[in-house]
DRENLO-912984 format. One line per 3 residues: their letters; for each residue y, z, x of N, C-alpha, C, CB. Coordinates in steps of 0.05 Angstrom, whole numbers. Glycine has a CB too. Example, Ala and Ser with C-alpha at 12.3 -4.5 7.8 and 13.67 -1.06 7.14 Angstrom:
BEGIN
as = -114/156/264/-90/156/246/-66/156/264/-89/181/226 | -45/142/257/-21/143/273/1/157/258/-12/114/282 .
END
This chain:
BEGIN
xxx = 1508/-1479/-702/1534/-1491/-708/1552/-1470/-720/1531/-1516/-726 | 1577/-1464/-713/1598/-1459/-723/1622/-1474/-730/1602/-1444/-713 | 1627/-1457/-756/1647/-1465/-768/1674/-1450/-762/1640/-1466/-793 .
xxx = 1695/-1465/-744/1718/-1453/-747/1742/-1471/-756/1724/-1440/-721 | 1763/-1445/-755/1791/-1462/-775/1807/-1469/-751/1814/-1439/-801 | 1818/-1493/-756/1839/-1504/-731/1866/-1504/-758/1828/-1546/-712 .
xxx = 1887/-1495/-747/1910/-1500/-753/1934/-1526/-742/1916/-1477/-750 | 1938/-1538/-762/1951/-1565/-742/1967/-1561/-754/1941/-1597/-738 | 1997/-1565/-735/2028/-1560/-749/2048/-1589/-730/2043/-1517/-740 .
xxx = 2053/-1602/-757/2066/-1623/-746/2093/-1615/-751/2058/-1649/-756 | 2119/-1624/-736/2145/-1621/-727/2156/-1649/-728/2148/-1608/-701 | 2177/-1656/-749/2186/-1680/-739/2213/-1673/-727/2188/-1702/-760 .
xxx = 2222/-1697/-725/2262/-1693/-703/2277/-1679/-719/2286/-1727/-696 | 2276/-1677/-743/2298/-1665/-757/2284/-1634/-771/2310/-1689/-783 | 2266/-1631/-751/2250/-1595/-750/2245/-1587/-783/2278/-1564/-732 .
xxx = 2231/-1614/-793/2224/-1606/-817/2188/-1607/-803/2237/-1629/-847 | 2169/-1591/-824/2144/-1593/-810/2129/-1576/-837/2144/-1578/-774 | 2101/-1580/-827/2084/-1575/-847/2055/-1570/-824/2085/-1602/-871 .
xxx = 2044/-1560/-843/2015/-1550/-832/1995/-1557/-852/2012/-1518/-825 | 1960/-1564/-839/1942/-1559/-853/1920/-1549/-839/1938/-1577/-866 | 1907/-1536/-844/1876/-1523/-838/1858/-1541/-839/1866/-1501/-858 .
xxx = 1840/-1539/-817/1824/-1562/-824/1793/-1551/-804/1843/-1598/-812 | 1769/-1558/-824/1751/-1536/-816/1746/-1553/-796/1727/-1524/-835 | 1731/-1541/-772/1711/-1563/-757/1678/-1554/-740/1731/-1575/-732 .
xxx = 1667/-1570/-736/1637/-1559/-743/1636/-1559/-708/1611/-1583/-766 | 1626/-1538/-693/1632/-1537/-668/1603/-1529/-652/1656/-1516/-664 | 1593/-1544/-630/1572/-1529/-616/1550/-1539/-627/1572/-1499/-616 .
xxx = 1538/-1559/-607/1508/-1561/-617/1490/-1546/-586/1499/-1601/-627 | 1510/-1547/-571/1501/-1540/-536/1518/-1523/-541/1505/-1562/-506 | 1507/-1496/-515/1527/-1484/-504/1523/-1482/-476/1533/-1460/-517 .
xxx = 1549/-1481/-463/1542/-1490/-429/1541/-1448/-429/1580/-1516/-401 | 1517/-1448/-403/1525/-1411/-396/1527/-1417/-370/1499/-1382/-403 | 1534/-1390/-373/1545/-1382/-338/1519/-1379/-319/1563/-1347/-335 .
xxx = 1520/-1393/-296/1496/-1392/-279/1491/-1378/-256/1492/-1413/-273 | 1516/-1355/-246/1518/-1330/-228/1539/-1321/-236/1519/-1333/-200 | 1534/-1290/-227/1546/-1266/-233/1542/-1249/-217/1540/-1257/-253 .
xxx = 1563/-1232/-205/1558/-1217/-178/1566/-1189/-188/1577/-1229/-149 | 1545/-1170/-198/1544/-1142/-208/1557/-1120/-190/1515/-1135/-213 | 1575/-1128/-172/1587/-1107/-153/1602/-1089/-160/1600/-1117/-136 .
xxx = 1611/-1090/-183/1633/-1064/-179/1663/-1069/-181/1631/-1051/-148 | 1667/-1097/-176/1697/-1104/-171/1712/-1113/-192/1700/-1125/-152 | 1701/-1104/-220/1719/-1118/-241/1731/-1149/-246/1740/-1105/-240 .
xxx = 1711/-1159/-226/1708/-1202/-227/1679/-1204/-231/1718/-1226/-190 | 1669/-1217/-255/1643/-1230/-252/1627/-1209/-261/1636/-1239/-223 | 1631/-1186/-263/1607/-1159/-262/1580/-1171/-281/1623/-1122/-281 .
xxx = 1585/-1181/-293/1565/-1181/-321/1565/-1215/-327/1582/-1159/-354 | 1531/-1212/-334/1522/-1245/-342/1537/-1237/-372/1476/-1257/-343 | 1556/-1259/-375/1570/-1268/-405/1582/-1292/-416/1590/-1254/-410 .
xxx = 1573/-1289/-447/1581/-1312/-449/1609/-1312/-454/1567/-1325/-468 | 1620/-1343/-449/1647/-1351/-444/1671/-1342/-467/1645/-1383/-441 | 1656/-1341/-494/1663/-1332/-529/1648/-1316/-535/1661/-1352/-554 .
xxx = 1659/-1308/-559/1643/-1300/-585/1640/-1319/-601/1654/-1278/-602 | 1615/-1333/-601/1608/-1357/-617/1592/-1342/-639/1591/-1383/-600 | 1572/-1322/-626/1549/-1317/-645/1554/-1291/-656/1519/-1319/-632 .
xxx = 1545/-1297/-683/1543/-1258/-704/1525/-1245/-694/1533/-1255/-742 | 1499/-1259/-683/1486/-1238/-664/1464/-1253/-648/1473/-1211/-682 | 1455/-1245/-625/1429/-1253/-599/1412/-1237/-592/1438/-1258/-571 .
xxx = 1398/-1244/-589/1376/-1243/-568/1368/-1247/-542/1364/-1252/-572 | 1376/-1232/-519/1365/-1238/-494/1345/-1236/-475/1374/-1235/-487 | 1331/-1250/-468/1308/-1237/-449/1313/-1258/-424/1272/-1237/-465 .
xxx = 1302/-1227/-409/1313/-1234/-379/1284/-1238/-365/1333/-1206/-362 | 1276/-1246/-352/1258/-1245/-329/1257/-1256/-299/1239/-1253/-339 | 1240/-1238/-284/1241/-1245/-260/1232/-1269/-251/1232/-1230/-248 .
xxx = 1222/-1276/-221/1212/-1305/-210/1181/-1302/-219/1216/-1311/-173 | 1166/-1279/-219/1142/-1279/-233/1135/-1282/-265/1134/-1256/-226 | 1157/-1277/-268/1146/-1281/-297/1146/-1253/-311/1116/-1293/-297 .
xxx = 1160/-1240/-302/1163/-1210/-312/1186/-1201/-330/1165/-1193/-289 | 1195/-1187/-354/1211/-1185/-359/1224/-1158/-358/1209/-1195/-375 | 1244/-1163/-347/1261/-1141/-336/1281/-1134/-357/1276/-1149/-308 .
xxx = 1291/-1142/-366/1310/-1135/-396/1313/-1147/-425/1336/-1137/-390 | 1316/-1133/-438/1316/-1146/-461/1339/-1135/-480/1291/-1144/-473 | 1355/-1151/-485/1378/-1142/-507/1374/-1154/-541/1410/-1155/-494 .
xxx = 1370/-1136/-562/1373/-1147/-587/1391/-1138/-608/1351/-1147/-596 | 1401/-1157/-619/1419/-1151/-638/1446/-1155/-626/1414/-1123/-648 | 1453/-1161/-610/1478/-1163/-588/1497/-1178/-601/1473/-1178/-560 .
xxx = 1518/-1176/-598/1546/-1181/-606/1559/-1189/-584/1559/-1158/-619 | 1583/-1202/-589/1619/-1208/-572/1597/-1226/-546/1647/-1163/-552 | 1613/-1219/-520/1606/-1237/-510/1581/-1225/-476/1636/-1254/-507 .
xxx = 1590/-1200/-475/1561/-1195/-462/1528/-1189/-460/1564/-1184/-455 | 1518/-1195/-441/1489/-1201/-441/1473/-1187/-424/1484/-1226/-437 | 1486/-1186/-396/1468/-1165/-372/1481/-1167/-349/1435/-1172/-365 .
xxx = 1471/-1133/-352/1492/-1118/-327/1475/-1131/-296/1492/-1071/-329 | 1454/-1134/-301/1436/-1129/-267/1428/-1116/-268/1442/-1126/-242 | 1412/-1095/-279/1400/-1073/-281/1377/-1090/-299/1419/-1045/-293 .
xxx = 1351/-1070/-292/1327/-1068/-306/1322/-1050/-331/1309/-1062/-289 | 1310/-1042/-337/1299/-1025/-374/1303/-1001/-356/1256/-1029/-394 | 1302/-988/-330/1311/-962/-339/1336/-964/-324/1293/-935/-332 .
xxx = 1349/-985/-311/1381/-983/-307/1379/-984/-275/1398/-953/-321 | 1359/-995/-266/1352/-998/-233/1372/-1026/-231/1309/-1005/-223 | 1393/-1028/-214/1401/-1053/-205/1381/-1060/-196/1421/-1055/-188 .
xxx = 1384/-1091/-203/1355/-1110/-195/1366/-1126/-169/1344/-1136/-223 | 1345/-1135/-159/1350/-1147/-132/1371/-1176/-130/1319/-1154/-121 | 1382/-1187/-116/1397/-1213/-110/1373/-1227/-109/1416/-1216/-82 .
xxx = 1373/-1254/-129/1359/-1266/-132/1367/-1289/-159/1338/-1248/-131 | 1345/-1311/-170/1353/-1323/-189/1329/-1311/-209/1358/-1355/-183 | 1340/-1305/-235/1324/-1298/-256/1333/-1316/-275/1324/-1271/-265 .
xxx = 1317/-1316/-297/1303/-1333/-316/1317/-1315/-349/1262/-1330/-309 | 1334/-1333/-358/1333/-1328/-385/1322/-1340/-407/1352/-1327/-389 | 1323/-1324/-435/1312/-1338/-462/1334/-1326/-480/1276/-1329/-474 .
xxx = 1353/-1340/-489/1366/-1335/-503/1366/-1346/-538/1384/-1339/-488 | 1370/-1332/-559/1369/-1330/-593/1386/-1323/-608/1354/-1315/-601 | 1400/-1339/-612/1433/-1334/-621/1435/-1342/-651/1458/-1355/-602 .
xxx = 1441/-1323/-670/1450/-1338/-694/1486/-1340/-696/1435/-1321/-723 | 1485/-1360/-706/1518/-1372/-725/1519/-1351/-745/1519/-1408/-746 | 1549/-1351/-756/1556/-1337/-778/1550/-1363/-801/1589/-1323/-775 .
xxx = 1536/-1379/-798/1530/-1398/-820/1502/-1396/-820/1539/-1427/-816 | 1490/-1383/-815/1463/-1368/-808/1444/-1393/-799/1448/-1350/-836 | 1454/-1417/-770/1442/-1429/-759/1438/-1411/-736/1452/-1451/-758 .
xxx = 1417/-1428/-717/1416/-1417/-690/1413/-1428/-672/1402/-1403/-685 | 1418/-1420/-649/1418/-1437/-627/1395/-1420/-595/1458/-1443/-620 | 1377/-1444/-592/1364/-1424/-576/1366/-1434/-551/1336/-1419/-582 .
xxx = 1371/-1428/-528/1380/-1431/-500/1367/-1423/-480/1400/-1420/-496 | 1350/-1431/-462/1342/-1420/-431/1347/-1431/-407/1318/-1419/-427 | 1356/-1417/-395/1350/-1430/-364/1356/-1404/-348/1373/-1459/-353 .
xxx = 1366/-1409/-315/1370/-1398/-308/1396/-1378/-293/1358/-1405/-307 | 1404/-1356/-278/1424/-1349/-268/1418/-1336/-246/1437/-1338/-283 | 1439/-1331/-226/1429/-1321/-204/1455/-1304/-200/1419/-1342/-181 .
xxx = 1441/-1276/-196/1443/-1248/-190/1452/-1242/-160/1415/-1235/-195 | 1477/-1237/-151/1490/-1242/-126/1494/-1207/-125/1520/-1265/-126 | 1502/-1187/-115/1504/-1163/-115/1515/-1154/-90/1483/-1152/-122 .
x = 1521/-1171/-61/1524/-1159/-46/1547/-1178/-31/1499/-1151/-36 .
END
């Protein structure tokens, strides 16, 4: 769960107005992205998430066997994986398997898996 600040600014007819801050507790789910096409074209290149929700993650990637092909720790902002394997081999078109480990800046966490599929061509 995060905590962010919403700013609400009311305006009446005679353009007098006022504001207040008001915290709100956000995210018990997070929806992710479920393809990503690593081509080259500056649309889509990279599995990411939609924000910067989390102070920091954990990702692990694996194949249809059960193999893991990448792993990111300590990760920040909002990307997660290029398509490439541990030594930087673009990996094949196909659907792979995430495990994702995200902490809040309220030092909750949120843990996430499923899957995405890897388009490249």
């Amino acid at each position: 769960m995060v905590q962010k600040n919403i700013l609400l600014t009311i305006t009446d007819k005679d353009n007098c107005s006022d504001q207040q801050i008001i915290k709100v507790n956000v995210i018990k789910d997070y929806d992710m992205p479920n393809v990503f096409t690593p081509n080259n074209d500056g649309q889509n290149d990279n599995f990411e998430l939609f924000d910067t929700i989390f102070k920091s993650y954990e990702l692990y990637v694996f194949n249809r066997w059960g193999n893991k092909v990448y792993e990111l720790n300590n990760g920040n902002g909002t990307y997660l994986w290029d398509g490439t394997n541990k030594s930087k081999t673009p990996m094949d078109n196909g659907e792979y398997f995430y495990y994702l480990v995200g902490e809040f800046e309220d030092g909750t966490y949120l843990k996430k898996n499923g899957n995405v599929t890897l388009i490249s061509n």
